[in-house]
C-alpha positions in Angstrom: -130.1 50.2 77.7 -129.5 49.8 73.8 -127.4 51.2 71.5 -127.5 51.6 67.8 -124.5 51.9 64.8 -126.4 54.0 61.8 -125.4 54.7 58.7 -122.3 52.4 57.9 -120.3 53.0 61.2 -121.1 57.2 61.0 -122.9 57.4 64.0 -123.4 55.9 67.7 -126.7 56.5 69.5 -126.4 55.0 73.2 -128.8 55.0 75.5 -132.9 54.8 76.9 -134.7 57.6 75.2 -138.3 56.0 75.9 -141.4 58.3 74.8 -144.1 56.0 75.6 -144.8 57.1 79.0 -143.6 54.1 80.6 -144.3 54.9 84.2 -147.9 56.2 83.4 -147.5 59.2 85.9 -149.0 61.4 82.6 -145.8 63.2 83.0 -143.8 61.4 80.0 -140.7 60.0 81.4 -137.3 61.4 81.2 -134.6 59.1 79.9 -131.4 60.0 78.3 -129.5 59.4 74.9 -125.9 60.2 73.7 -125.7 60.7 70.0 -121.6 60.4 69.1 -120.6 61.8 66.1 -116.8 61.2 65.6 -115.1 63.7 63.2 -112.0 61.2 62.6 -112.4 58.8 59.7 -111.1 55.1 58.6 -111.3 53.3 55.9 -113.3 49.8 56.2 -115.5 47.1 54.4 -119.4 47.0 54.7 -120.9 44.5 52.3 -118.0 43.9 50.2 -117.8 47.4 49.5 -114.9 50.4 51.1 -116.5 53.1 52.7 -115.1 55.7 54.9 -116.0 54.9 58.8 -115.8 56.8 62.1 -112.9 55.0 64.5 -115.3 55.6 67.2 -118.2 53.5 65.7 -116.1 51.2 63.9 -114.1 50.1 67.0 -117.0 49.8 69.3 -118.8 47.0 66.4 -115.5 45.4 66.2 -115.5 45.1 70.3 -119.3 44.4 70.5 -118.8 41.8 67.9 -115.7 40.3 69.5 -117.6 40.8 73.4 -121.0 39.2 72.4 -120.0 36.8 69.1 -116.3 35.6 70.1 -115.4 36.8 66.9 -111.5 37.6 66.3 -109.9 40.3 64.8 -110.0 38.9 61.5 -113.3 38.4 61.2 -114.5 41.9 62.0 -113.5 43.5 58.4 -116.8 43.4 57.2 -119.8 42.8 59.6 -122.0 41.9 56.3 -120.0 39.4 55.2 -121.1 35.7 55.0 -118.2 34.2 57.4 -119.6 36.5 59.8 -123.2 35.9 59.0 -122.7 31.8 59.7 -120.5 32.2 62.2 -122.8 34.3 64.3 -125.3 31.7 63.1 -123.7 28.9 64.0 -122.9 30.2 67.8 -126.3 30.8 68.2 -127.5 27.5 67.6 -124.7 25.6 69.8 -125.7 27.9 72.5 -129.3 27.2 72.0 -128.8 23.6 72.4 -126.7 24.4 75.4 -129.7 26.6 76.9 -132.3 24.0 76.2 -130.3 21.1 77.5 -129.7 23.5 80.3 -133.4 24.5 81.2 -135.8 22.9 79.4 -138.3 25.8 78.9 -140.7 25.0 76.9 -142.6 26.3 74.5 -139.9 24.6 72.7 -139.3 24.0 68.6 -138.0 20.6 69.2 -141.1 19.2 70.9 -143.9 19.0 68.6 -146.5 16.2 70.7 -148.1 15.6 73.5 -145.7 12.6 73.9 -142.3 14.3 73.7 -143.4 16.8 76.2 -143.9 14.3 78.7 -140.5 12.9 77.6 -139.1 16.5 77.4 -140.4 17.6 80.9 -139.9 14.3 82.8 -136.2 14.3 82.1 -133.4 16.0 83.3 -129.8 15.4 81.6 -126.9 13.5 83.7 -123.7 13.4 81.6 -122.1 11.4 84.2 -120.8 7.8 83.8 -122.6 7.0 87.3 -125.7 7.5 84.9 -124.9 3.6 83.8 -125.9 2.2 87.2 -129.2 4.1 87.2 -132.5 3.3 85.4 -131.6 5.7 82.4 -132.1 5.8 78.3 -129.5 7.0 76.3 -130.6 9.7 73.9 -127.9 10.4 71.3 -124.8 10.0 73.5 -126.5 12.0 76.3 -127.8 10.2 79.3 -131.9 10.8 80.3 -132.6 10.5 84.2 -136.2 9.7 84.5 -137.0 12.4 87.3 -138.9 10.5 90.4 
């Protein structure tokens, strides 16, 4: 489903309202959409400027953002604002890291040769201290198990 927050917290369309004739039946497929428009109004922050929001759409960013960025309270005045912007930023490349340590999916940016693939794929990450008895190499603090 997806949902989108237009014009500066006015408006909340929710939903799957595909055209495209997903199903190819020829009989264009039937999906639904909510359009909320909330009459009550508060005042907020969007890009260092005050502007008049709806409490509807204004509380449901501040949850999504809190829900899907960990961001507090404090931090979901103004959603255009830089502390935001590199905090969101920053999260996403820590859990990056996490996901590629993780899974190893490649294509991946970090592996730019024929070599490092081999490295890349071969290995699978032990953080253990039982790592030190085994055949190993120690890559940055993070122990590489050669897989057999």
């Amino acid at each position: 489903r997806q949902m989108c927050i237009r014009d500066s917290d006015q408006k909340v369309v929710i939903g799957s309202a595909n055209i495209n004739d997903r199903s190819l039946d020829g009989m264009c497929d039937s999906d639904l959409a909510v359009v909320v428009e909330d009459q009550n109004q508060c005042k907020s922050k969007m890009d260092g400027k005050e502007y008049s929001a709806t409490i509807f759409a204004l509380q449901l960013r501040q949850k999504l953002f809190q829900e899907h960025f960990g961001l507090e309270n404090e931090l979901n005045g103004d959603p255009l604002s830089d502390t935001i912007w590199k905090t969101i930023q920053q999260r996403a490349r820590r859990n990056t890291e996490i996901y590629r340590e993780i899974f190893r999916c490649v294509p991946d940016d970090t592996v730019l040769t024929f070599e490092q693939m081999k490295i890349f794929n071969a290995c699978l990450l032990y953080t253990s201290d039982a790592a030190d008895d085994l055949l190993c190499v120690d890559l940055g603090g993070r122990r590489i198990i050669k897989k057999k």
